[in-house]
N, C-alpha and C positions, 0 to 999 in steps of 0.2 A: 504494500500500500504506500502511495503517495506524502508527503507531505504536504501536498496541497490535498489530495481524498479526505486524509485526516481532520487536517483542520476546517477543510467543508460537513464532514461531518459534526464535527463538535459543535459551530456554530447555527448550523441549520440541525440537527437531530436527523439526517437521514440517514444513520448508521442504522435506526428501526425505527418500523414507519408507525409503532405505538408509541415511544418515548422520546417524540420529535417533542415533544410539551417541556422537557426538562430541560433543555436549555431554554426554551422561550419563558421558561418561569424567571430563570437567572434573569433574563432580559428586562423581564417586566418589573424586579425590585431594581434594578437598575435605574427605571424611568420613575418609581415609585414615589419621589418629592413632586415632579412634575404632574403624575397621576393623581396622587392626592390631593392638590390643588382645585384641578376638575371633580374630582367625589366631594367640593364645595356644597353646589348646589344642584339644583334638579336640571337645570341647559346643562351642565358641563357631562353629568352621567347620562342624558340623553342623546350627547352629540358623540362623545364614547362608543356608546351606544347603536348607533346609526352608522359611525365611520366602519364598526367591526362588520354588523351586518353587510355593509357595501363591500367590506375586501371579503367575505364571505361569498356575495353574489358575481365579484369579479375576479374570484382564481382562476377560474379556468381560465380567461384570458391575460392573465397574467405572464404569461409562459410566451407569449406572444409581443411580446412589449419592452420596450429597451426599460432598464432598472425591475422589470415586472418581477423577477429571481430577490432582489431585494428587498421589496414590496411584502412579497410573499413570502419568503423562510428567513430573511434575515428578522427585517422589525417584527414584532409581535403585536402586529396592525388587528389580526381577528381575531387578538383575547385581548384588546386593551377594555372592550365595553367589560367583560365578565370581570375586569379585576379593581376598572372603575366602579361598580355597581357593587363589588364586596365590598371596597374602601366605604361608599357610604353607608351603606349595612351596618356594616359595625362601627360608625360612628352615630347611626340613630338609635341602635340597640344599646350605646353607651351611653348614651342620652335619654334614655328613655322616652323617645320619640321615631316619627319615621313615617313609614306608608303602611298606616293600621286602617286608612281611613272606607268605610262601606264601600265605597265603589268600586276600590280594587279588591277588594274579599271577592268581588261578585264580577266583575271586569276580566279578571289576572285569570283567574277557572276555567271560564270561558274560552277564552283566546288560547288556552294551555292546549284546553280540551279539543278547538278546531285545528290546530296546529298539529297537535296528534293524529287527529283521522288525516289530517293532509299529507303527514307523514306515512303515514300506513301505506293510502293509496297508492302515493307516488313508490313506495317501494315495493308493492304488488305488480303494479304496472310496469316497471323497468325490469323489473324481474324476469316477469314474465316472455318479455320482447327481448335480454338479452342471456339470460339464465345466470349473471353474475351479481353476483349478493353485495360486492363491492362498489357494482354501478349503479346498483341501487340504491346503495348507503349515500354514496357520495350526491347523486340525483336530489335527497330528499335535505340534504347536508343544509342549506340554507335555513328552513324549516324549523333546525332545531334550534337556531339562535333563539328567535320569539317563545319557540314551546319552555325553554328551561330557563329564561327572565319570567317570564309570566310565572311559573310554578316559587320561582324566588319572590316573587314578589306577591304571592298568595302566599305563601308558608310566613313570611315576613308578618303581613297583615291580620295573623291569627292570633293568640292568645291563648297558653297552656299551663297547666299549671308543672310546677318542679316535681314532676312524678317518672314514671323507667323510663317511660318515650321518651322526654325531654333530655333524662340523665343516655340513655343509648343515642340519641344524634348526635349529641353532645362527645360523646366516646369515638363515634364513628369520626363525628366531622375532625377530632382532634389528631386523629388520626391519618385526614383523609390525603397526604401525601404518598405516604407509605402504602394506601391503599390502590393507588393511581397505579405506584410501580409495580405491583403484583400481577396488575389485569396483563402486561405483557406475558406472561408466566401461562395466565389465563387460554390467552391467545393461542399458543402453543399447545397445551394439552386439547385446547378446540379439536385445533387441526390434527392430530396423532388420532383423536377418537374419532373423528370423521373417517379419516381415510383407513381407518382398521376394520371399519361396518360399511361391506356392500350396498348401500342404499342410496336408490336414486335419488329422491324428493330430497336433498342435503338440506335446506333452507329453514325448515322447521325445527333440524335437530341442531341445528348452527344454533338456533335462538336457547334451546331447550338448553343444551350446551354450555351456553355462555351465563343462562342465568345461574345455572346449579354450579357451575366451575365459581365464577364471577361471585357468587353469594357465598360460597365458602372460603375461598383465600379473601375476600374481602374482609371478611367477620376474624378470621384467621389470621391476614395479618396486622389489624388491629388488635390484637389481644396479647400478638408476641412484640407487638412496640412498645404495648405498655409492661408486658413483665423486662422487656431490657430496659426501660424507660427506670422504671423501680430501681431495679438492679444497681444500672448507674448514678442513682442519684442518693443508694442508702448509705454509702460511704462517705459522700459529703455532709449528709445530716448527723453523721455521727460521730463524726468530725468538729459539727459544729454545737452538738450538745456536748462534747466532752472539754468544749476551749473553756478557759475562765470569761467570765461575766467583766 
């Protein structure tokens, strides 16, 4: 391998086309003073917002475009909405205010919920016309930007009380980098149990696959970040119960 392959891959994540996110995460605390700026007010996370959607709806043509390569895999142009939109999250949750208000309890569901069927559809349909479950992912890809703001911003807008649900998201969510790197892992034993069972209709058992893979190293490796989480940090506490006062 190259020294220029390398560092194309480091920069852009196309060493695996699951953990192309992990360097775009570095990227995005990179801009994170400037991001946070915009998680201000409600223009700056809706223009966030709308810029991601747009490089969303304009990859494909990206490739076609002088700078398009940079556009696309260097800036982390189609998560800056998702990471604008957590900055103000947890500063309205810090604040004990935010977007609680009826309209989007009843708004945000809605748009979750047609976002979904449109999802579905378009991935039946491309399916069907080309038999690849990847051109059908990518086809409906736009889609999910709105489906999974809208579901934030209905979970956001609810009201629970501190009981397991609350304490279990709360577990998962603290976890949920660790859990991101897992699904790679995921990925892989997909494809090993796919192609080990004769079966034509793949598409179904791709799904069925991914949620029972995907649901247990998820659950799983959250439970082992937090026993090394423990682990490493019981040394320090008792360390610092035993210093003098």
């Amino acid at each position: 391998m190259s020294g220029h392959t390398l560092f194309d891959y480091l920069i852009t994540g196309h060493a695996s086309r699951h953990l192309y996110f992990v360097p775009a995460v570095v990227r995005l605390y990179l801009l994170y003073p400037v991001l946070r700026y915009f998680a201000r007010g409600v223009w700056g996370v809706a223009g966030g917002c709308a810029l991601s959607w747009s490089m969303i709806w304009l990859s494909p043509l990206l490739e076609h475009m002088p700078f398009g390569a940079l556009l696309n895999d260097v800036l982390p142009l189609r998560w800056i909405g998702y990471f604008v939109l957590g900055i103000w999250l947890a500063q309205a949750r810090a604040s004990n205010s935010g977007p609680a208000l009826p309209s989007i309890r009843v708004f945000a569901p809605l748009v979750a919920l047609a976002s979904l069927a449109c999802i579905v559809a378009i991935v039946r349909y491309v399916f069907a016309q080309s038999a690849d479950i990847e051109v059908a992912l990518d086809a409906a890809e736009p889609l999910i930007f709105p489906y999974s703001v809208c579901v934030l911003l209905w979970w956001r807008g609810l009201t629970f009380a501190n009981g397991r649900l609350v304490r279990f998201l709360r577990f998962v969510s603290d976890h949920s980098y660790a859990v991101y790197l897992s699904h790679s892992l995921m990925l892989y034993l997909c494809t090993i149990s796919l192609q080990a069972l004769p079966i034509e209709h793949t598409h179904l058992l791709l799904f069925v696959n991914g949620v029972a893979f995907g649901t247990a190293l998820s659950l799983a490796t959250a439970w082992l970040n937090e026993r090394v989480k423990r682990r490493l940090s019981a040394p320090v506490r008792s360390t610092e119960a035993l210093s003098p006062a």
